[in-house]
Z-matrix of the N, CA and C atoms (Angstrom, degrees):
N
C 1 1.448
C 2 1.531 1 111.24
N 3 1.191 2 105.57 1 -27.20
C 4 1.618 3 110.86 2 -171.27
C 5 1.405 4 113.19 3 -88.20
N 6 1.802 5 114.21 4 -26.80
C 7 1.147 6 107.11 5 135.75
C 8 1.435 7 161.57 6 -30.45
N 9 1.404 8 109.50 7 -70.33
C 10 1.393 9 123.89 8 127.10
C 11 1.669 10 114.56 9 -1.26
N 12 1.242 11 95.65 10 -88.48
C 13 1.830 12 95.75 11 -165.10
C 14 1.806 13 104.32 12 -36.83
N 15 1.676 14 83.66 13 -46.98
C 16 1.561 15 81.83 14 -148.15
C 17 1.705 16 106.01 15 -59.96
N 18 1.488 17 120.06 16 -36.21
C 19 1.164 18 107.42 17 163.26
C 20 1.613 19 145.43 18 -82.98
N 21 1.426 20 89.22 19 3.47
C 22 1.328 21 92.30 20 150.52
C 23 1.536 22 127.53 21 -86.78
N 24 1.037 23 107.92 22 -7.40
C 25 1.387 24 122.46 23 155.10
C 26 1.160 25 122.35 24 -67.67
N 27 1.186 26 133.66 25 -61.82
C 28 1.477 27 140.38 26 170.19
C 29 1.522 28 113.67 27 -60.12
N 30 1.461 29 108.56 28 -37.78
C 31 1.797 30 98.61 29 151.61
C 32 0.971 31 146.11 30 -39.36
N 33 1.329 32 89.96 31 -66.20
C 34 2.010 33 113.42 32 165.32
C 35 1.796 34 105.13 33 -53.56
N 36 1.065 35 124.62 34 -57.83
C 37 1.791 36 126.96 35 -167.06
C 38 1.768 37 96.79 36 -71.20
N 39 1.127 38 128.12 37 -22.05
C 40 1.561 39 126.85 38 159.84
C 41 1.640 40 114.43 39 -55.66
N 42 1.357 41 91.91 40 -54.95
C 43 1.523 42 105.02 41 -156.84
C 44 1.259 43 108.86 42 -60.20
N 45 1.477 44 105.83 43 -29.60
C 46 1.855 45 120.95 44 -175.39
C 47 1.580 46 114.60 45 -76.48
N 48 1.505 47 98.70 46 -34.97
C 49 1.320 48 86.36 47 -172.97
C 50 1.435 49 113.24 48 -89.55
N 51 1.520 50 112.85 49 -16.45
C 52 1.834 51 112.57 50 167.19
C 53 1.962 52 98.36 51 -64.63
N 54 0.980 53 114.52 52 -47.86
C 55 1.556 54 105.80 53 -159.96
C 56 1.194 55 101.69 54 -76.73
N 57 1.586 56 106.49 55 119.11
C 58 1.733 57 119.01 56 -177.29
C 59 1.733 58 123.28 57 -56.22
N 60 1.220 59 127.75 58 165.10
C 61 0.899 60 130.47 59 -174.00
C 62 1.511 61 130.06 60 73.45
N 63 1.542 62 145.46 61 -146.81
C 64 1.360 63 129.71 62 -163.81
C 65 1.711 64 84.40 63 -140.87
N 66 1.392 65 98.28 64 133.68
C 67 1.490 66 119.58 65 177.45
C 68 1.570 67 121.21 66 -103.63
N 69 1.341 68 115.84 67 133.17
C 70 1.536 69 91.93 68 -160.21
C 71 2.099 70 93.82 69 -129.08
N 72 1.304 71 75.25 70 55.20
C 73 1.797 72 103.31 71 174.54
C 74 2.006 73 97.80 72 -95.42
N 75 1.083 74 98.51 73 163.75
C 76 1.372 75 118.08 74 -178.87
C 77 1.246 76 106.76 75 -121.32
N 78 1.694 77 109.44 76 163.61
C 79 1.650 78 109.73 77 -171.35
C 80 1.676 79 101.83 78 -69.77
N 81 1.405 80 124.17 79 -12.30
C 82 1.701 81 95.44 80 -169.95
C 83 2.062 82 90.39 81 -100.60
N 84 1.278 83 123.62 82 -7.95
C 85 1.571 84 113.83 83 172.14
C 86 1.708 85 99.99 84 -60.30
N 87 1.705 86 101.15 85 -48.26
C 88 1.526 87 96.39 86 -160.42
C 89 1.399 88 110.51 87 -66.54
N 90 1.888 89 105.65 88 -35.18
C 91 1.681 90 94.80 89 -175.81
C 92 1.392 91 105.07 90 -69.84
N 93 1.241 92 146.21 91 -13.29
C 94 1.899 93 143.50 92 146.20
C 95 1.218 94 113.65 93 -25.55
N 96 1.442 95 106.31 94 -87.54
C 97 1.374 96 134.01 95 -151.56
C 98 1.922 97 83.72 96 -60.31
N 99 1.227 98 112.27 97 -48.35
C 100 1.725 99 114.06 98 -171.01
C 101 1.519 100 109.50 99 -49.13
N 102 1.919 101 105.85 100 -42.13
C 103 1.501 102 108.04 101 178.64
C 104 1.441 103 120.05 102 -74.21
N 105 1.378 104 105.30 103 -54.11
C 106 1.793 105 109.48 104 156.28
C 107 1.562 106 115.67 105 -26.46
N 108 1.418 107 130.47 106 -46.36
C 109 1.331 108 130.64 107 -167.10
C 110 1.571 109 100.04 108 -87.45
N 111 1.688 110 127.58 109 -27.65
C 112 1.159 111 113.81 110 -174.27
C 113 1.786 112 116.49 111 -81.61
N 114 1.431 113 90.18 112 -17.58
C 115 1.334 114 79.67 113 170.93
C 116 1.246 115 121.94 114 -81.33
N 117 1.588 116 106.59 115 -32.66
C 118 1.793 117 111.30 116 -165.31
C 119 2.206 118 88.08 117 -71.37
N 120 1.015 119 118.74 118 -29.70
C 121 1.673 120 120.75 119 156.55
C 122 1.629 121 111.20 120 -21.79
N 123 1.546 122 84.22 121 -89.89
C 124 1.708 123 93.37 122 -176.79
C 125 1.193 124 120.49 123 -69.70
N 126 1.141 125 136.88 124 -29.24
C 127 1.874 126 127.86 125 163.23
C 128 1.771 127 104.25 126 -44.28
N 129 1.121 128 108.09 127 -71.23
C 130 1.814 129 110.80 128 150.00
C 131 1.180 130 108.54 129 9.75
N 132 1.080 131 88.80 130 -110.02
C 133 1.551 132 127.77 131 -172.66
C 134 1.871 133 102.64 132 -35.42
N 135 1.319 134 100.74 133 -59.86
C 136 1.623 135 102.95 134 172.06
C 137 1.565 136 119.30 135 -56.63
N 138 1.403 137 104.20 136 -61.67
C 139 1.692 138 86.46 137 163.01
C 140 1.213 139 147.61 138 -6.60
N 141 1.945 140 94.31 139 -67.83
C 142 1.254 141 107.65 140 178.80
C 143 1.673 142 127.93 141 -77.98
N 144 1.415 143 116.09 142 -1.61
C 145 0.958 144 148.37 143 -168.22
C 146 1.164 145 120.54 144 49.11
N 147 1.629 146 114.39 145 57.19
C 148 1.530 147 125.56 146 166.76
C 149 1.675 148 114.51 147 -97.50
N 150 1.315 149 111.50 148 19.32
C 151 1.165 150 101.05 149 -169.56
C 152 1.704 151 113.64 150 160.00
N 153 1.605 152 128.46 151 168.01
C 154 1.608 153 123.62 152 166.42
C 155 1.184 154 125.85 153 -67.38
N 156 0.729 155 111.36 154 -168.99
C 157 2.107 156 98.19 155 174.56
C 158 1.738 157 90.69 156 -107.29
N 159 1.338 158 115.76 157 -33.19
C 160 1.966 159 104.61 158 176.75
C 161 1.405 160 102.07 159 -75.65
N 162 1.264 161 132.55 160 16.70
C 163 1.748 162 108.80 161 -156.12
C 164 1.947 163 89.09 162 -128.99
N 165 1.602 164 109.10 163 118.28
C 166 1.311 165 99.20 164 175.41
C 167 1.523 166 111.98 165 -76.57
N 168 1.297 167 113.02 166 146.38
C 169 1.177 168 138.34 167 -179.25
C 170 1.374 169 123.50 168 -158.98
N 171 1.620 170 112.96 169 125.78
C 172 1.436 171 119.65 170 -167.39
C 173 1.124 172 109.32 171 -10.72
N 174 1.608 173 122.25 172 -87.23
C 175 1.922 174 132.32 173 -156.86
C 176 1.694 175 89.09 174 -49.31
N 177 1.251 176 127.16 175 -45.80
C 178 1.261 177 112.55 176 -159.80
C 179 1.465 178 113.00 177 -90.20
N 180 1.486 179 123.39 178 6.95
C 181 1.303 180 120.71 179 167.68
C 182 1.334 181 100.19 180 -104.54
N 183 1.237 182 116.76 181 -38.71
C 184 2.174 183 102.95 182 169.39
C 185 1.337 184 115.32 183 -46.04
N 186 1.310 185 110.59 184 -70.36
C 187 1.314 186 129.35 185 165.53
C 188 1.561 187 119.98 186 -29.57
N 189 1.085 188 97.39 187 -46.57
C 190 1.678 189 93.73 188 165.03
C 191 1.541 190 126.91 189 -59.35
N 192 1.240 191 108.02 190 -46.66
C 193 1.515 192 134.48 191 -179.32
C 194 0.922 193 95.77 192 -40.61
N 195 1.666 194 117.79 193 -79.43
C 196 1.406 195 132.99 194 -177.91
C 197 1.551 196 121.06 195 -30.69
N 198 1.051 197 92.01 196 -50.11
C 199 1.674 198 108.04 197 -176.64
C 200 1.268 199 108.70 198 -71.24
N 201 1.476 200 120.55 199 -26.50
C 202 1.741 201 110.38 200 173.72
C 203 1.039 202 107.55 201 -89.32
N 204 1.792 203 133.97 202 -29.49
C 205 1.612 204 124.62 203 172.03
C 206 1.543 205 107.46 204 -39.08
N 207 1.871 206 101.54 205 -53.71
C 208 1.270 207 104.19 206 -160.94
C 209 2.118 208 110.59 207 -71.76
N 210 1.403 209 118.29 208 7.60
C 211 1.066 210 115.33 209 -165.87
C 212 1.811 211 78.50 210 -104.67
N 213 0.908 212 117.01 211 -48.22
C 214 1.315 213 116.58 212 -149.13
C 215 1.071 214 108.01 213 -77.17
N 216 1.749 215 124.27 214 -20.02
C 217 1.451 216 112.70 215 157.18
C 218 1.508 217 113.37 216 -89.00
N 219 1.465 218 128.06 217 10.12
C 220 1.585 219 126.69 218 -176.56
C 221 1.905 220 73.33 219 -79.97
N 222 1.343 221 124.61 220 -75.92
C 223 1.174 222 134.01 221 177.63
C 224 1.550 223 128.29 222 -10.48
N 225 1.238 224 112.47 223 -51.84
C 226 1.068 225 115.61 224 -179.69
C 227 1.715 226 122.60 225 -98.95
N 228 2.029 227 103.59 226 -5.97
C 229 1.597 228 88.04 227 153.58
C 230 1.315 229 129.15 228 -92.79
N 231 1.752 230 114.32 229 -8.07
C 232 1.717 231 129.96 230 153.59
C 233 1.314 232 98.95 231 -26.43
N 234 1.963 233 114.06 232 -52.15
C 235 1.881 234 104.76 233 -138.48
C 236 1.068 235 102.30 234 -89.16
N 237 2.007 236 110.82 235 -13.11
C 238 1.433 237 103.10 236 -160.39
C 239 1.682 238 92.19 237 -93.67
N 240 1.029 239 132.27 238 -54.46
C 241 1.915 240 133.27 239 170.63
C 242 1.400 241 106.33 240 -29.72
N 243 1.440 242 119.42 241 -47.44
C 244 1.895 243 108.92 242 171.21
C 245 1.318 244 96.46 243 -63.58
N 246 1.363 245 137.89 244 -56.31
C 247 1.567 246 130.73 245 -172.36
C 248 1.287 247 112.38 246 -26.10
N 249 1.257 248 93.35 247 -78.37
C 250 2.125 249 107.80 248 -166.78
C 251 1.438 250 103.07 249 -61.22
N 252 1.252 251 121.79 250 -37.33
C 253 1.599 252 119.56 251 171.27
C 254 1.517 253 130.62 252 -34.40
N 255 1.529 254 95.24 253 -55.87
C 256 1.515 255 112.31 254 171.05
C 257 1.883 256 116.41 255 -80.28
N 258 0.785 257 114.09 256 8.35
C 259 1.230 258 119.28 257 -175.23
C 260 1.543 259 109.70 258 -111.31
């Protein structure tokens, strides 16, 4: 389990620094969005049958990545639409 975190941590801190521009996520959104992506990773990855969905493995750690860029900008146009809303 402690595994887990930690690479969903290192998921999430990947995902941020490929996705351009300034993110105004915090370390416990990114360690989320990082775990959210490791799983949608390993279901992936399991699918295709390269692997478990708990067990890292290449396709399913790219794949993960990917999947948290793409969470982390679903994420951050949520924060920006509440922004201008209240304003």
């Amino acid at each position: 389990m402690i595994g887990f975190i930690v690479a969903g941590l290192i998921i999430g801190a990947l995902a941020r620094l490929i996705k351009p521009g300034k993110q105004n996520l915090g370390i416990i959104a990114t360690l989320l969005l990082g775990l959210v992506g490791s799983v949608i990773g390993g279901v992936i990855a399991n699918l295709l049958g390269t692997g478990d969905i708990w067990e890292l493995n290449v396709l399913g750690f790219v794949v993960a990545v990917i999947a948290s860029v793409l969470l982390i900008g679903v994420a951050e146009a949520i924060a920006s639409r509440g922004h201008r809303t209240a304003h």
